[in-house]
VEXDREN-2710 file (C-alpha; in Angstrom, 1 decimal):
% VEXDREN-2710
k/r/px/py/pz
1/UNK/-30.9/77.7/20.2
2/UNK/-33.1/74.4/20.9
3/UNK/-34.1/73.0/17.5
4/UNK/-37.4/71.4/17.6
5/UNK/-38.1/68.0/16.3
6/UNK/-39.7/68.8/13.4
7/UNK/-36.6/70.9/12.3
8/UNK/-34.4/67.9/13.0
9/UNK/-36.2/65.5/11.3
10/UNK/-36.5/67.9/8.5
11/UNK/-32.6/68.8/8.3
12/UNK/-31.0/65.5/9.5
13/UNK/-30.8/62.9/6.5
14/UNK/-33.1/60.5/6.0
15/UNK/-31.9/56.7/7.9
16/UNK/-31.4/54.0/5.9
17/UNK/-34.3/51.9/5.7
18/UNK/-33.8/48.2/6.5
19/UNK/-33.3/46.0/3.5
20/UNK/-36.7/44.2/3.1
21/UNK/-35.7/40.3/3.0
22/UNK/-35.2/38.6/-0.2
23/UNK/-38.5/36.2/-1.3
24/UNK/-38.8/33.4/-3.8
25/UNK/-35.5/32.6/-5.8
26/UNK/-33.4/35.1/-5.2
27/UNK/-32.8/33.9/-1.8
28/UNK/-32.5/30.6/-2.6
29/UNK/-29.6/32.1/-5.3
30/UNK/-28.2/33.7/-2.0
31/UNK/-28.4/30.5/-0.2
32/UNK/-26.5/28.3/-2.9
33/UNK/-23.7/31.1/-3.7
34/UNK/-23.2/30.9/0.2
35/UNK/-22.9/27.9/0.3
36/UNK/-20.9/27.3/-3.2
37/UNK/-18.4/29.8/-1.7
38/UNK/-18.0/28.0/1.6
39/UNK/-17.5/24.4/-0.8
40/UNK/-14.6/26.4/-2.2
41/UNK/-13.2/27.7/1.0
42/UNK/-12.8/24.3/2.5
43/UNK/-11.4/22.7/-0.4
44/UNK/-8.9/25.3/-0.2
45/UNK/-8.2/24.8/3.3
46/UNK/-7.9/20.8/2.8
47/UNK/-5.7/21.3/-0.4
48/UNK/-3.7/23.8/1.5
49/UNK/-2.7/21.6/4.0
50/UNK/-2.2/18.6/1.8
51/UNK/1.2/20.1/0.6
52/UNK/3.2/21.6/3.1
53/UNK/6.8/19.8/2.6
54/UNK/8.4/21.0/6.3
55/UNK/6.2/20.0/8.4
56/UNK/6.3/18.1/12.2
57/UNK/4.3/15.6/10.1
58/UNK/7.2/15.0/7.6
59/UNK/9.9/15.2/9.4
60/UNK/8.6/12.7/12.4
61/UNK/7.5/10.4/9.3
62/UNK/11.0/10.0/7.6
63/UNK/12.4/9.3/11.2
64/UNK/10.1/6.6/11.8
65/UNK/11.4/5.4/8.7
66/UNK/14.7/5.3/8.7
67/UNK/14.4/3.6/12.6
68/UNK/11.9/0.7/10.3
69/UNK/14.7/0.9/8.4
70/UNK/17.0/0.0/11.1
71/UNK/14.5/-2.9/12.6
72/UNK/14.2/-4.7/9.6
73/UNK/17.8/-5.1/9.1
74/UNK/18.4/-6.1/12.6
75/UNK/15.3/-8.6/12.3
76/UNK/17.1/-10.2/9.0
77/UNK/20.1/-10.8/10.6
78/UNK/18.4/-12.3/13.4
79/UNK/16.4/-14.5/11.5
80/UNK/19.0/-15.4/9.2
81/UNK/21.1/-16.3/12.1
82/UNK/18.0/-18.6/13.4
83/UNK/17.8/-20.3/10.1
84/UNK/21.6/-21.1/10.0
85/UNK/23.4/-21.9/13.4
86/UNK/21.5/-20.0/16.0
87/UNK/18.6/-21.7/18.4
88/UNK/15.5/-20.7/19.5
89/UNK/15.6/-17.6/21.4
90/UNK/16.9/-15.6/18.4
91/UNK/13.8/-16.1/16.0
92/UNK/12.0/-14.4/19.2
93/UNK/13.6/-11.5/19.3
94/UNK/13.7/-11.3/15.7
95/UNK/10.4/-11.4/15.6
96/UNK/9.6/-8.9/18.1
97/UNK/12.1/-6.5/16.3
98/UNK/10.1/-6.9/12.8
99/UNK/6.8/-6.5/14.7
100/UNK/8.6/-3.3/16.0
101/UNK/9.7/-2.1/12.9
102/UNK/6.3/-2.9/11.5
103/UNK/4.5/-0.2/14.1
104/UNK/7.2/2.3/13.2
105/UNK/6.4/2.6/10.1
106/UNK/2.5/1.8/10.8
107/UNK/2.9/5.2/12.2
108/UNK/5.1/6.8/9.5
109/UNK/2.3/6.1/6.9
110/UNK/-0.4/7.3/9.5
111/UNK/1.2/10.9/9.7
112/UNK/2.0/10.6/5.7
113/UNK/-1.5/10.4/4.7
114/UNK/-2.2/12.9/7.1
115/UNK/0.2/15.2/5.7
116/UNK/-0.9/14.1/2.2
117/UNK/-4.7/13.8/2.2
118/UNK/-4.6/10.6/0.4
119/UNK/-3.2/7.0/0.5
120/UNK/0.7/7.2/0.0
121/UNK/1.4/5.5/-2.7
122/UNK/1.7/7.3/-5.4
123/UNK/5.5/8.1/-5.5
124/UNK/8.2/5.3/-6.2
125/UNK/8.9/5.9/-1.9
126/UNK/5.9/5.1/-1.2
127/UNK/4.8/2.6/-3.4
128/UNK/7.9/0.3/-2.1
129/UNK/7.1/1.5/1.5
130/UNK/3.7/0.5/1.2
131/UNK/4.3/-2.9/0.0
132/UNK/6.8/-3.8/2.0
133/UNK/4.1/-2.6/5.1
134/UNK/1.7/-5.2/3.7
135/UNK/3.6/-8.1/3.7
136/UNK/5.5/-8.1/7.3
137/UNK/1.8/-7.3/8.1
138/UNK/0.0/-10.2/6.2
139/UNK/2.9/-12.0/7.7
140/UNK/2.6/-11.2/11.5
141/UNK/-1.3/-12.2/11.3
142/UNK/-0.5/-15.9/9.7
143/UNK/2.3/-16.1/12.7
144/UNK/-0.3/-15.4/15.4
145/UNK/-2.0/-18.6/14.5
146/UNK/0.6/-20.8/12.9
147/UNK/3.6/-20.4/14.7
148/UNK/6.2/-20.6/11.4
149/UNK/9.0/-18.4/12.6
150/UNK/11.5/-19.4/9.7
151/UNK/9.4/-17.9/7.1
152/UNK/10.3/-14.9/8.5
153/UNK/13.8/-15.5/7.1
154/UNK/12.4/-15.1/4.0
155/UNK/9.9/-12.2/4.9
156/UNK/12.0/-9.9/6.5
157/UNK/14.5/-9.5/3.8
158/UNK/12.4/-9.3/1.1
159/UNK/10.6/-6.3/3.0
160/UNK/14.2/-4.8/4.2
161/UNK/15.4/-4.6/0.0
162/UNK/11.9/-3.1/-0.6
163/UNK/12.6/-0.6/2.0
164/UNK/16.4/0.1/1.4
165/UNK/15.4/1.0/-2.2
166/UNK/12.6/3.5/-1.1
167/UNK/15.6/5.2/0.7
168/UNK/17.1/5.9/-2.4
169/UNK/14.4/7.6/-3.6
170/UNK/12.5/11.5/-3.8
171/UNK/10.9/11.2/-0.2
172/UNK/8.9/14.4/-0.6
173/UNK/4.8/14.6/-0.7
174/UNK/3.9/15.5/-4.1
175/UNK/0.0/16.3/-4.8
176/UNK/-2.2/14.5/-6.6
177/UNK/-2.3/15.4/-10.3
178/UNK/-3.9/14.2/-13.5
179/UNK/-6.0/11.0/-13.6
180/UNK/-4.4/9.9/-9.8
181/UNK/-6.6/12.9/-8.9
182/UNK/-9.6/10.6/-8.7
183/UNK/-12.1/8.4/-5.9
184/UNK/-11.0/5.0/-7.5
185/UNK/-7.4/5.6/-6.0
186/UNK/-8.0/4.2/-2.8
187/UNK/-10.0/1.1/-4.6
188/UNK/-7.6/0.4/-7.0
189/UNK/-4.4/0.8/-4.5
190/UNK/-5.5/-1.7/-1.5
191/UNK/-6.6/-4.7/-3.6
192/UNK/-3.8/-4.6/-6.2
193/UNK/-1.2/-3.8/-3.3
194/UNK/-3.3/-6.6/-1.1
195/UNK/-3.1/-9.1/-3.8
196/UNK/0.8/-8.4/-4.5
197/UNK/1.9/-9.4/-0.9
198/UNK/-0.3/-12.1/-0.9
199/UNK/1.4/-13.4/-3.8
200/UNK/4.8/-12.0/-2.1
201/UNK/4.1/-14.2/0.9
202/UNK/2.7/-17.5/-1.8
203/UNK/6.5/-17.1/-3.3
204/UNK/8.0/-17.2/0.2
205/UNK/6.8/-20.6/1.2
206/UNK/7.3/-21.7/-2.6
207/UNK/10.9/-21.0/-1.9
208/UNK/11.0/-22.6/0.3
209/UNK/9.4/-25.7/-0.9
210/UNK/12.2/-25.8/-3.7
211/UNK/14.9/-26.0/-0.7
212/UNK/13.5/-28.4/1.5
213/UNK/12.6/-30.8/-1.9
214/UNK/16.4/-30.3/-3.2
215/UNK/17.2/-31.1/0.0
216/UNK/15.0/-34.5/-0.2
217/UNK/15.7/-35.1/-3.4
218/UNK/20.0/-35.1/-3.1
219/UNK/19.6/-37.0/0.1
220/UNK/21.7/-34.3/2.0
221/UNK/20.2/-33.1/5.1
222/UNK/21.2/-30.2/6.1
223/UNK/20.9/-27.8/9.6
224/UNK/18.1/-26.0/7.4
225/UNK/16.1/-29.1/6.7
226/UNK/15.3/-29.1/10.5
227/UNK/14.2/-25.3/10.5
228/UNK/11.6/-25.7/7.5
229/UNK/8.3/-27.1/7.6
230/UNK/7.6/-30.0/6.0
231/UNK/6.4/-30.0/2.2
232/UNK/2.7/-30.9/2.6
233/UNK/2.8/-27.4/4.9
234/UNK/4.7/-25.1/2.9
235/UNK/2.4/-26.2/-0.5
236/UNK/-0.5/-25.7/1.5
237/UNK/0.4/-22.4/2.9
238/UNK/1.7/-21.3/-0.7
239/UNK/-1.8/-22.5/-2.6
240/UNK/-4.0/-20.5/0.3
241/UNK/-1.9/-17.6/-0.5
242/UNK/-3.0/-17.8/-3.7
243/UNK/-6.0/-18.8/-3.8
244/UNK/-6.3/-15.2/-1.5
245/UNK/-3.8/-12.8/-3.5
246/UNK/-5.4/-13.9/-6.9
247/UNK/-9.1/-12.6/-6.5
248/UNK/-7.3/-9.5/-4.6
249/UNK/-5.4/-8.7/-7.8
250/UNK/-8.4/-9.3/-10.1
251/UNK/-10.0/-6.8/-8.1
252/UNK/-7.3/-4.2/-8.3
253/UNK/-6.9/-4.9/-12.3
254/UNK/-10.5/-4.4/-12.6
255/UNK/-10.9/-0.7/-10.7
256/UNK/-7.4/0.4/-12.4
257/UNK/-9.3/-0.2/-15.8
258/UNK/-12.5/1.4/-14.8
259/UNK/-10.4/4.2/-14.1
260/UNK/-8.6/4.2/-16.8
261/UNK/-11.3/4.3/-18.4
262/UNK/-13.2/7.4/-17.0
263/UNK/-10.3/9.4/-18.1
264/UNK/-8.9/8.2/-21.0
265/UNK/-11.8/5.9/-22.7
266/UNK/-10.0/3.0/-23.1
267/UNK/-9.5/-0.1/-20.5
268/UNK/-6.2/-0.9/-20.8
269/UNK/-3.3/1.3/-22.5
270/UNK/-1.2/-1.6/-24.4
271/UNK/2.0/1.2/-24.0
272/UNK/2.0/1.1/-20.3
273/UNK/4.6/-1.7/-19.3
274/UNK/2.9/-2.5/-16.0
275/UNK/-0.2/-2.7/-17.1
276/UNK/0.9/-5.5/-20.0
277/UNK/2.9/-7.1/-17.2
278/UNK/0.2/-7.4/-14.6
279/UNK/-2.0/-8.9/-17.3
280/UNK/0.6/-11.4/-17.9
281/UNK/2.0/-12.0/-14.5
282/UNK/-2.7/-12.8/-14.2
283/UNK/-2.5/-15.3/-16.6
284/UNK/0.1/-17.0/-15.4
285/UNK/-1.6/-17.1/-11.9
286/UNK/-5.0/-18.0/-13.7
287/UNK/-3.0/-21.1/-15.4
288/UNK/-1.6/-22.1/-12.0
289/UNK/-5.1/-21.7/-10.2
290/UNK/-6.7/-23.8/-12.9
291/UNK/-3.9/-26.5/-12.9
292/UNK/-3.9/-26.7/-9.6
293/UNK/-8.2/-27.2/-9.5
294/UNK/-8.4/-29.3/-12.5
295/UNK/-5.4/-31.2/-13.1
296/UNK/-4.0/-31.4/-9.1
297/UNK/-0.8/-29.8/-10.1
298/UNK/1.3/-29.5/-6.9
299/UNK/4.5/-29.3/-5.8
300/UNK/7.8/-28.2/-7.6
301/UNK/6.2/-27.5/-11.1
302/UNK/3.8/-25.2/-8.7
303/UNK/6.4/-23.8/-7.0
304/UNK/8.5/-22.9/-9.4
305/UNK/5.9/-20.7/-11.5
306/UNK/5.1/-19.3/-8.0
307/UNK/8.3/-18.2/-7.6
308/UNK/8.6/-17.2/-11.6
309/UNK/5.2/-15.0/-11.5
310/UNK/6.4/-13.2/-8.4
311/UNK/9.9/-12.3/-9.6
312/UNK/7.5/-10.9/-12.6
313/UNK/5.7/-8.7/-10.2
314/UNK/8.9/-7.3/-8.2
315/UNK/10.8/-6.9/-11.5
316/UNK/8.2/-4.5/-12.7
317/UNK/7.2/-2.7/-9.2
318/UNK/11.0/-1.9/-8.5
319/UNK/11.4/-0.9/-11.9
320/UNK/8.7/1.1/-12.8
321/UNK/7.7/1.5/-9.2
322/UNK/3.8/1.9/-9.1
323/UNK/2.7/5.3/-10.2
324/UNK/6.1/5.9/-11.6
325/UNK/6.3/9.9/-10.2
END
């Protein structure tokens, strides 16, 4: 039996009719929840990927690690080997193992951020890492235009202790948490860790000053005397260091109390042992900066509170690392 189309319009239900669309600010509600709950879905995404601990990513990093690891130590030998009995072609390959060593773990901290999110240095591991990265960096850029290979006897130790003692440490990525959660990180972290090397590298050629001047001053001239530059250099070299590290570590003091500030409403926290000794280790540097501009101290009295101020800084980094996590 046919049913006509009256009877099935009649009989069949009635279709849906099409939602009318939504005027005035109930739309724009729409709009913003949208786009509120697509905010929250890529946070979650990013934060998500910011933790994994098995990753390609990690495992790739600690091997290009422990192979820095591996160049350093073979670059300090060489140097030291340069700076006691050995000739020429030794500091060259030397060099080109610490330059080596500095693009492994160029790339280890390239794929650690990457599995982090953030700038690593917020565990003791990193911290050390990171420093020791800065200053065979900030030295491989002076030796491009000042061909001082010996420093590098002085360089390359320093950053293979810095980096044997990471290895001792928790090498896993932990997340950001509690007031480290926050924009001034990466601020704070480049100009304090800029200004430290700088000062690391000012302490290596005042070192160095205090052998070559012992040497002068005992009249016993030694295979070393031959490998150093000569005083006027090396106090030169140590005051541009300086004169560079200081205003960095200003800088970094300055942002770590503004941040310290947005989250606890106070600028300094007088309990915190490395924030009283980087305010000390800045005064000292402040009284050698002014000596040196007012007075025209130079020389061994220099030197040696170079030398003293960074001994300061490493005492306190190693030992309370950076972040201390």
């Amino acid at each position: 039996m046919k049913v006509s189309q009256f009877q099935k319009g009649v009989s069949s239900p009635a279709a849906p009719r099409p939602a009318l669309p939504l005027k005035g600010p109930s739309k724009q509600g729409r709009v913003v929840c949208e786009l509120a709950d697509s905010k929250r879905l890529l946070a979650f995404r990013f934060r998500a990927h910011r933790l994994p601990q098995d990753s390609n990513q990690m495992e790739l990093s600690l091997i290009l690690f422990y192979i820095t690891l591996a160049l350093y130590a073979a670059a300090t030998v060489g140097y030291m080997a340069h700076l006691t009995w050995l000739d020429r072609p030794v500091w060259k390959i030397s060099r080109w193992l610490l330059f080596t060593g500095f693009l492994s773990q160029s790339a280890g901290l390239v794929l650690r951020a990457l599995e982090a999110g953030y700038t690593p240095v917020t565990t003791r591991f990193e911290a050390m890492t990171f420093f020791a990265w800065l200053l065979v960096g900030i030295y491989l850029l002076v030796q491009i235009r000042n061909s001082m290979p010996v420093v590098g006897a002085f360089v390359a130790p320093l950053a293979l202790v810095l980096v044997l003692l990471a290895s001792f440490r928790d090498m896993k990525v932990a997340p950001l948490a509690g007031l480290l959660d926050s924009p001034w990180l990466p601020f704070h972290v480049w100009f304090a860790f800029l200004g430290d090397a700088l000062l690391g590298l000012s302490a290596c050629f005042a070192a160095m000053y205090l052998i070559q001047e012992r040497q002068l001053k005992k009249k016993k001239i030694h295979r070393l005397y031959y490998r150093l530059p000569p005083l006027e250099v090396l106090d030169r070299w140590s005051y541009r260091c300086v004169s560079l590290g200081f205003p960095a570590l200003t800088i970094g003091m300055l942002t770590g109390a503004l941040w310290l500030n947005t989250v606890q409403g106070a600028y300094l926290d007088w309990k915190d042992g490395r924030q009283t000794a980087t305010l000390l280790t800045w005064f000292l540097y402040a009284g050698l900066l002014h000596g040196r501009l007012t007075v025209g101290w130079r020389g061994r009295r220099v030197a040696w509170l170079n030398v003293i101020g960074f001994l300061v800084i490493l005492v306190t980094f190693v030992h309370l690392a950076h972040f201390a996590r």
